[in-house]
C-alpha positions in Angstrom: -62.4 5.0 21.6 -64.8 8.1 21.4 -63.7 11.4 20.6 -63.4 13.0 23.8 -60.7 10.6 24.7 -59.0 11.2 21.3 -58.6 14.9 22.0 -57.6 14.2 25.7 -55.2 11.2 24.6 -53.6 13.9 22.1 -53.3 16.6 25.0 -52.1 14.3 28.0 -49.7 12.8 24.7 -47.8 16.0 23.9 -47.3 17.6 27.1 -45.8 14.7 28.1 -43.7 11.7 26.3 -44.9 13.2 22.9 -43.7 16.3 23.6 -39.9 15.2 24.2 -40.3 12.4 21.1 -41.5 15.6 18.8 -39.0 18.6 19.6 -36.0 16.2 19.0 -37.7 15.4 15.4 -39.0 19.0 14.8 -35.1 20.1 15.8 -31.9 19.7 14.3 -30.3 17.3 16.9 -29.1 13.2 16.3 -32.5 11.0 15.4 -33.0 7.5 14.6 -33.3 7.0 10.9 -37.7 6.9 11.3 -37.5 9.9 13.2 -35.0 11.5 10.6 -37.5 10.4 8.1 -40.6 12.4 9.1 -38.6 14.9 9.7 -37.6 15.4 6.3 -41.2 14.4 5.5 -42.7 17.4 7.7 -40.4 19.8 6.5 -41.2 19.3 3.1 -44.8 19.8 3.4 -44.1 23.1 5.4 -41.7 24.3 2.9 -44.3 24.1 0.4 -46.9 25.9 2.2 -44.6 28.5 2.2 -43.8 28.7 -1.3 -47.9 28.1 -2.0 -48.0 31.7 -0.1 -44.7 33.1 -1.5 -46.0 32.5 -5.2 -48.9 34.7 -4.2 -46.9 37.7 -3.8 -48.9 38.8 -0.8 -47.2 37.1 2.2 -45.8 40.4 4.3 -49.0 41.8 6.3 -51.2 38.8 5.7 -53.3 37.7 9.2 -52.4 34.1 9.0 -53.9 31.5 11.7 -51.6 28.5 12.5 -53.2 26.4 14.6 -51.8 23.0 15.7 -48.5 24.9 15.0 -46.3 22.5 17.0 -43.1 24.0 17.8 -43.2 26.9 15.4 -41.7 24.8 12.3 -44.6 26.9 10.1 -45.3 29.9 12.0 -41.8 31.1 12.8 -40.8 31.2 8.6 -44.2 32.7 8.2 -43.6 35.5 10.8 -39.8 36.0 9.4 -41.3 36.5 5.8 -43.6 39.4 7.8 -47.0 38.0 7.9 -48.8 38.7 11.2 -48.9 35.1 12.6 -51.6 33.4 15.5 -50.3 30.4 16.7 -51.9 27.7 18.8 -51.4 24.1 19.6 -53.2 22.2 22.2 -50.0 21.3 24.2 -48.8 24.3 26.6 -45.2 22.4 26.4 -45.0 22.9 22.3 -46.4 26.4 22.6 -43.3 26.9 25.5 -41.0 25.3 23.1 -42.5 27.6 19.9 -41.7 30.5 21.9 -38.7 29.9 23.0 -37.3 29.1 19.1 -39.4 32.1 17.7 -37.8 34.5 20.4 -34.2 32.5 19.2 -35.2 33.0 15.3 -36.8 36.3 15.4 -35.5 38.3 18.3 -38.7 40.7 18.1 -42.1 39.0 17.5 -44.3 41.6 17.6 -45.8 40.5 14.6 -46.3 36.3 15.9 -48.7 35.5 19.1 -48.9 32.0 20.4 -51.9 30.4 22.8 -52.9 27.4 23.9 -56.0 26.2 22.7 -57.6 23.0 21.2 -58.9 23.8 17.3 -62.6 24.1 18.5 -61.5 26.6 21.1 -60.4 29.2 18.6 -62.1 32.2 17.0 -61.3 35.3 14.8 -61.3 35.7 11.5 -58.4 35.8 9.7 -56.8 35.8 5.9 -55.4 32.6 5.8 -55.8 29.0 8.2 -53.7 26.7 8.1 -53.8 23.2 9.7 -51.3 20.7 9.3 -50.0 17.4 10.7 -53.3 17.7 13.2 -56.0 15.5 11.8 -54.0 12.3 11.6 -54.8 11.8 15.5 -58.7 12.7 15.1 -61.5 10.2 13.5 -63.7 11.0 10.6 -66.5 12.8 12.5 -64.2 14.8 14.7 -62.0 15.4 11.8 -65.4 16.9 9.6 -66.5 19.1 13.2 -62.6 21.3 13.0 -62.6 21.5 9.4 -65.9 23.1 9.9 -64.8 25.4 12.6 -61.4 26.1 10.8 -63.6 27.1 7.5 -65.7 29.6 10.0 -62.2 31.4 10.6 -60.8 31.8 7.1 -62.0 34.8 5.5 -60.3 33.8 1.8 -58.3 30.6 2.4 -57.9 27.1 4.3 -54.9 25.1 4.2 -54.9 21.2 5.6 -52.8 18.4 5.5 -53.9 14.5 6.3 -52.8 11.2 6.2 -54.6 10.2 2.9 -56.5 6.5 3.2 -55.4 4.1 0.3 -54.9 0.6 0.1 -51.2 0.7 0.7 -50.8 2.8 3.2 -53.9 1.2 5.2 -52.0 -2.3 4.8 -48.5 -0.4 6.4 -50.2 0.7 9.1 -51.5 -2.9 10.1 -48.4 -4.1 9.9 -47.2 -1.6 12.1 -49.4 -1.8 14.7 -47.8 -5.5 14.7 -44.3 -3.3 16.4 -45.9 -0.9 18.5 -43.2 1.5 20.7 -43.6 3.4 23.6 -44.0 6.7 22.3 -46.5 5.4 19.9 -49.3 6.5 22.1 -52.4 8.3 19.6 -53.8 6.5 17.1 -53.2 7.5 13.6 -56.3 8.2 11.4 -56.0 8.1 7.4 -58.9 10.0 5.8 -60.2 9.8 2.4 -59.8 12.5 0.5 -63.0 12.7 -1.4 -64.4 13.0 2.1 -62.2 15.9 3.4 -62.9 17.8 0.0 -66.8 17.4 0.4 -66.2 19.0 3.7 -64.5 21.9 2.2 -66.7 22.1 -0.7 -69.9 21.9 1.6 -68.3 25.2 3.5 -68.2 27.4 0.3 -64.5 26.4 -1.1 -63.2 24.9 -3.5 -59.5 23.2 -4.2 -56.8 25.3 -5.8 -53.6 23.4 -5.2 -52.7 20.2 -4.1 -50.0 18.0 -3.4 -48.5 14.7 -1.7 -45.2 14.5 0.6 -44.4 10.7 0.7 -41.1 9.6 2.2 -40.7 5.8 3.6 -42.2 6.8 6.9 -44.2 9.8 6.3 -47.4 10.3 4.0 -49.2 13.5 4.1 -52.1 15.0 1.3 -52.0 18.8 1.5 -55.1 20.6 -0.2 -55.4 24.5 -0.7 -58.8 25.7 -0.6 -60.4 28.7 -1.6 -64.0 30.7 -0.4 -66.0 30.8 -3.5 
């Protein structure tokens, strides 16, 4: 599969049966116990992106880009806390849906915008980017060209996530490609991390903080990086 069909497989994905699959485990209704899972999974990588930037003492006023913000699980915290907040996610449903719960969180949101756009598509400059739970569903080389274009926006700091390649979890994967379901419909792309930090490092940063969220269904490597 080439990567013009990746990013249109991940569009078409989430307005449609992704979209309905993700709000239920982004949300606070019944799941099945995978769902339940990531969800616990996701929330603990967000919740420590938020304490990265509370533990900086800086948070209220900072220009903070979001992008591939889902339904606001990051961005609506973020705004809460008073940073000034640009949102975007390739799917106009979870932008909707992002909305909808920011305007049900926050009431006013003068200080949080959301727009649909693919990562590529966005520009500005801005304090802070953050990107996470996205590059899971691109390959290497597609990965390497928004990690680029992401680095291009941050004026001090860049803040990914990614599905970390290692034996282990490239053997669970195989086996579950054994069971696929119906809402399983973009592939899932493990990167190595040496890899993703010679990207960052090749852009002028370097790595400040790091950790790992690992549940039983859920593996994410989170990497703060800072412009030397």
């Amino acid at each position: 599969m080439n990567t013009v069909n990746d990013k249109a497989i991940v569009k078409d994905y989430f307005n449609a049966t992704g979209f309905d699959r993700w709000r239920r485990i982004y949300g606070d209704g019944e799941v099945n116990r995978v769902q339940q899972d990531i969800r616990i999974g996701h929330q603990q990588t967000v919740d420590k992106v938020i304490s990265w930037l509370e533990a900086d003492g800086n948070l209220s006023g900072l220009s903070i880009c979001d992008a591939g913000c889902g339904v606001g699980s990051l961005s609506i915290p973020l705004a809460k806390a008073s940073a000034i907040v640009f949102a975007s996610d390739i799917s106009q449903k979870m932008v909707g849906e992002a909305q909808v719960r920011a305007k049900e969180s926050l009431g006013n949101t003068d200080n949080l915008s959301f727009m649909v756009k693919d990562l590529e598509g966005l520009g500005g400059s801005y304090h802070t980017v953050i990107c996470l739970d996205v590059l899971i569903h691109y390959p290497q080389d597609k990965a390497a060209e928004m990690i680029t274009h992401l680095a291009s926006l941050a004026e001090s700091r860049l803040i990914l996530s990614f599905a970390p390649k290692t034996l282990l979890l490239t053997a669970l994967k195989k086996i579950g490609e054994f069971f696929p379901g119906p809402s399983k419909t973009t592939r899932a792309y493990q990167h190595r991390e040496a890899d993703i930090v010679n990207i960052l490092v090749n852009n002028g940063f370097s790595i400040q903080r790091q950790e790992m969220t690992s549940t039983r269904f859920y593996y994410s490597r989170l990497l703060e990086a800072i412009r030397n």
